[in-house]
TORPA-4810 file (N, C-alpha, C, O; in nm, 3 decimals):
<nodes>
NODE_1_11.205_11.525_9.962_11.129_11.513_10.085_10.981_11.532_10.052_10.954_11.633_9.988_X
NODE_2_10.880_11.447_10.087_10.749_11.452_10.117_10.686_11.516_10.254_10.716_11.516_10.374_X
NODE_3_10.613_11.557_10.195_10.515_11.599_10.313_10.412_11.543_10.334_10.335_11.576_10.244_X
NODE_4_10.346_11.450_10.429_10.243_11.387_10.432_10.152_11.369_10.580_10.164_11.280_10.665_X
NODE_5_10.054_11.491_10.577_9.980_11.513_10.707_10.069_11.580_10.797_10.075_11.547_10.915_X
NODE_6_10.152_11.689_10.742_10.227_11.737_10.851_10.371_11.710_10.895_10.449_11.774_10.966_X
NODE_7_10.380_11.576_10.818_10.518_11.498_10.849_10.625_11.483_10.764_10.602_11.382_10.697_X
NODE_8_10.722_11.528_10.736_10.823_11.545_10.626_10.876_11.411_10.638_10.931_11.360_10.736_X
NODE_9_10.848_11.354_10.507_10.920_11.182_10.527_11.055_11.214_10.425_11.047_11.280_10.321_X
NODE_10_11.162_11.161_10.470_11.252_11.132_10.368_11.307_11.005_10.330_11.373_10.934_10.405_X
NODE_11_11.269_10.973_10.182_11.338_10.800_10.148_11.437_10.789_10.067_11.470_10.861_9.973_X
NODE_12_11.503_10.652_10.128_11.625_10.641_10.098_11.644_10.507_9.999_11.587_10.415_10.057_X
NODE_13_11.679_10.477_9.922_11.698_10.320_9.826_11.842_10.274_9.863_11.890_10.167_9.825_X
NODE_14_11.901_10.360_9.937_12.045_10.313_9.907_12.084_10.169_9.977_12.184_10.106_9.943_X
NODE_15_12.009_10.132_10.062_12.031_9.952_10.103_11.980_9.906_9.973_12.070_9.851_9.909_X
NODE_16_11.862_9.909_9.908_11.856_9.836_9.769_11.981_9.868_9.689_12.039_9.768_9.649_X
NODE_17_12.042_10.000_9.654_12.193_9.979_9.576_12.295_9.881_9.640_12.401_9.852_9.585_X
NODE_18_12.266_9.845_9.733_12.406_9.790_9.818_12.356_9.679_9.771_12.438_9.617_9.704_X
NODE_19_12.226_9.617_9.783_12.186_9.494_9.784_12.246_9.483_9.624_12.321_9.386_9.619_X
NODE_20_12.241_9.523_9.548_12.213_9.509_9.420_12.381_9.508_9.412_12.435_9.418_9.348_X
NODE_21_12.439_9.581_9.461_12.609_9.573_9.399_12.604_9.416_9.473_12.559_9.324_9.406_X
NODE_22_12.656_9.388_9.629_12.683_9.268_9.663_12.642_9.166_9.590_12.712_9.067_9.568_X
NODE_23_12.502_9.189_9.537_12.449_9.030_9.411_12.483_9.062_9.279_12.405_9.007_9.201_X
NODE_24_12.599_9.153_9.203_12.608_9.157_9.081_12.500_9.207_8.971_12.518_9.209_8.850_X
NODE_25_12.372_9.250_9.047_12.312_9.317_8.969_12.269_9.457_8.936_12.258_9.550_9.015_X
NODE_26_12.240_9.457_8.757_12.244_9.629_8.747_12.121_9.649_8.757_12.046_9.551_8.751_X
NODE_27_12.066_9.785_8.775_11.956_9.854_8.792_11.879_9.800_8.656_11.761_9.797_8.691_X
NODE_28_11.883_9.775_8.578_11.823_9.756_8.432_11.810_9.587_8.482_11.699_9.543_8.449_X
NODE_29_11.872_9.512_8.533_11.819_9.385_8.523_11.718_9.372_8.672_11.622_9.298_8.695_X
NODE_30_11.771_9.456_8.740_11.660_9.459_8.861_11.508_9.524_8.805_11.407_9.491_8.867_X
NODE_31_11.497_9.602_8.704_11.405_9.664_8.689_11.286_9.552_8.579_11.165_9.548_8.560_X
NODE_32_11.405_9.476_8.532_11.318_9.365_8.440_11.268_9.244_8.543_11.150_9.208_8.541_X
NODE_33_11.346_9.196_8.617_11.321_9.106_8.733_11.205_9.156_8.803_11.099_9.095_8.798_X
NODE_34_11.218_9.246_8.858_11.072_9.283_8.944_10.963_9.328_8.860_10.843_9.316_8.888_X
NODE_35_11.021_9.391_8.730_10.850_9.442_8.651_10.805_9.577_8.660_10.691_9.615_8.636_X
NODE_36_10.916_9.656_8.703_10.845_9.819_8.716_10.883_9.899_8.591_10.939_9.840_8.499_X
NODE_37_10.860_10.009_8.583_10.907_10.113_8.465_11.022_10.155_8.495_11.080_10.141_8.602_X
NODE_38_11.059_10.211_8.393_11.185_10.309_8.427_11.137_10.461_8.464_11.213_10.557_8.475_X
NODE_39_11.008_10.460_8.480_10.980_10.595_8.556_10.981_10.558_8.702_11.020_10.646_8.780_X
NODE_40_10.936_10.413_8.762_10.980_10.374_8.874_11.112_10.390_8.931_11.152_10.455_9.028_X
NODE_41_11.181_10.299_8.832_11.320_10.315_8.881_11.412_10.470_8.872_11.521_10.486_8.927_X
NODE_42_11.351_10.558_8.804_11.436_10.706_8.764_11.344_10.790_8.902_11.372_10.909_8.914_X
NODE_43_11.271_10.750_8.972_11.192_10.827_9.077_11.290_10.744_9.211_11.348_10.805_9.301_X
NODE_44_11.288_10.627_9.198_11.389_10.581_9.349_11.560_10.628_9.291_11.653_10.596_9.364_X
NODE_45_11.579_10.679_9.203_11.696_10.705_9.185_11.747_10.851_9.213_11.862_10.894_9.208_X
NODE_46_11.592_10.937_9.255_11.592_11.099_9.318_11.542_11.079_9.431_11.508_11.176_9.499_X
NODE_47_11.524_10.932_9.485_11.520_10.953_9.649_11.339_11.023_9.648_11.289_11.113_9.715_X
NODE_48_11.280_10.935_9.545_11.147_10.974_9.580_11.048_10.914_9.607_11.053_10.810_9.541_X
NODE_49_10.926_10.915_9.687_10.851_10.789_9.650_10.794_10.728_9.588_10.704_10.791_9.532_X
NODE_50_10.803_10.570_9.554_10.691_10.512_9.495_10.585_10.421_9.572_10.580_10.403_9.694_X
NODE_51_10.499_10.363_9.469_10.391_10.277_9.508_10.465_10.167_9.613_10.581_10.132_9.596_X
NODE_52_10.374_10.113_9.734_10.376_10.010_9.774_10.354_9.912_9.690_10.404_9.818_9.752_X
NODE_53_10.302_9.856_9.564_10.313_9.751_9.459_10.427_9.747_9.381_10.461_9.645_9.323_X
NODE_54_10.490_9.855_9.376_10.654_9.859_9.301_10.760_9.839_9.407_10.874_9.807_9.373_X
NODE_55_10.731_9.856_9.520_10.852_9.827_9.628_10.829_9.704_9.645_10.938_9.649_9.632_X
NODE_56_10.684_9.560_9.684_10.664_9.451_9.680_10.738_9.374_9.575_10.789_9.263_9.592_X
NODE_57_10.739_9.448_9.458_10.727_9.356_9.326_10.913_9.366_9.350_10.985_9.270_9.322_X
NODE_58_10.953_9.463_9.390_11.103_9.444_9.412_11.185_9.353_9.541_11.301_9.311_9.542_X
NODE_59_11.080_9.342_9.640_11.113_9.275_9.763_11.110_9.133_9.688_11.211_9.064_9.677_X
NODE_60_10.989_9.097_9.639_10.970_8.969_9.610_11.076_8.947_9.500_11.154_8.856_9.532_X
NODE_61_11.098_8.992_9.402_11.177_8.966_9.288_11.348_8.935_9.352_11.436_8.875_9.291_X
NODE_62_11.360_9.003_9.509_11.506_8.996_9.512_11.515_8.911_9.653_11.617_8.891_9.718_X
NODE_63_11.392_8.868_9.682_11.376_8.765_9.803_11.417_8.842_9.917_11.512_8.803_9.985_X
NODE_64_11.365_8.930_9.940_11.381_9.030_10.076_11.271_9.052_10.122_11.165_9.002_10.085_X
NODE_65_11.294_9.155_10.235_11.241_9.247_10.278_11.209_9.374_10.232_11.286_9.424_10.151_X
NODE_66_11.076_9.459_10.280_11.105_9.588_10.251_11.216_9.652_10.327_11.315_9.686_10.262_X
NODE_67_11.214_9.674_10.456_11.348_9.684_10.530_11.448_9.699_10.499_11.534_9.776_10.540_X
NODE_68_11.446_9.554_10.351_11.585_9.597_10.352_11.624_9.666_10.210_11.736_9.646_10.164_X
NODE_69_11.503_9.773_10.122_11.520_9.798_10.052_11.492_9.946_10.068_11.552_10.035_10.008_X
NODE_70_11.426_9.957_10.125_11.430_10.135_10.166_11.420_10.167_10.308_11.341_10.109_10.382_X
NODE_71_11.498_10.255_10.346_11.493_10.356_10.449_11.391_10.477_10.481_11.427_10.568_10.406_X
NODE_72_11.277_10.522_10.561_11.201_10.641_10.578_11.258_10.682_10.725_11.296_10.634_10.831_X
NODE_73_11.237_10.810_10.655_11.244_10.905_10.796_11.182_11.007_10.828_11.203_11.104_10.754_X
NODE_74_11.094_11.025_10.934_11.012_11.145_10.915_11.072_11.219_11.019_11.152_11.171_11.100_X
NODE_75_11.032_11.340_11.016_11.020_11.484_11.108_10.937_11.526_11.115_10.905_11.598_11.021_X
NODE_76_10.828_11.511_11.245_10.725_11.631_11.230_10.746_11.753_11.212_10.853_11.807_11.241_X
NODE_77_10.625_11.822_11.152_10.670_11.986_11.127_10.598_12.050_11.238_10.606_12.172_11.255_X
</nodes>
């Protein structure tokens, strides 16, 4: 969980895992397809955040949406 201005956000990748089982692909070929690190991909894999240019580069690489690749949720504190 993040804290940002007060607001506890929590993110979720797990529609990107779903996406990724239904199309046969593994995390290692998604990570070459879109172009991020594996410090990218080992940070969405603890449910943490990354850059808006690493979530794009994954929308575009898998012809989506962000929508449909992560989940946020905040709680104010």
């Amino acid at each position: 969980m993040n804290l940002i201005r007060g607001v506890a956000m929590t993110v979720s990748y797990n529609k990107l895992w779903k996406i990724l089982i239904d199309r046969n692909i593994n995390k290692t070929q998604m990570r070459l397809m879109a172009g991020i690190s594996t410090n990218v991909l080992a940070k969405m894999g603890r449910n943490e955040t990354i850059s808006m240019d690493s979530l794009c580069k994954i929308a575009e690489a898998l012809h989506c949406g962000l929508d449909d690749i992560v989940e946020i949720s905040s709680t104010k504190k």
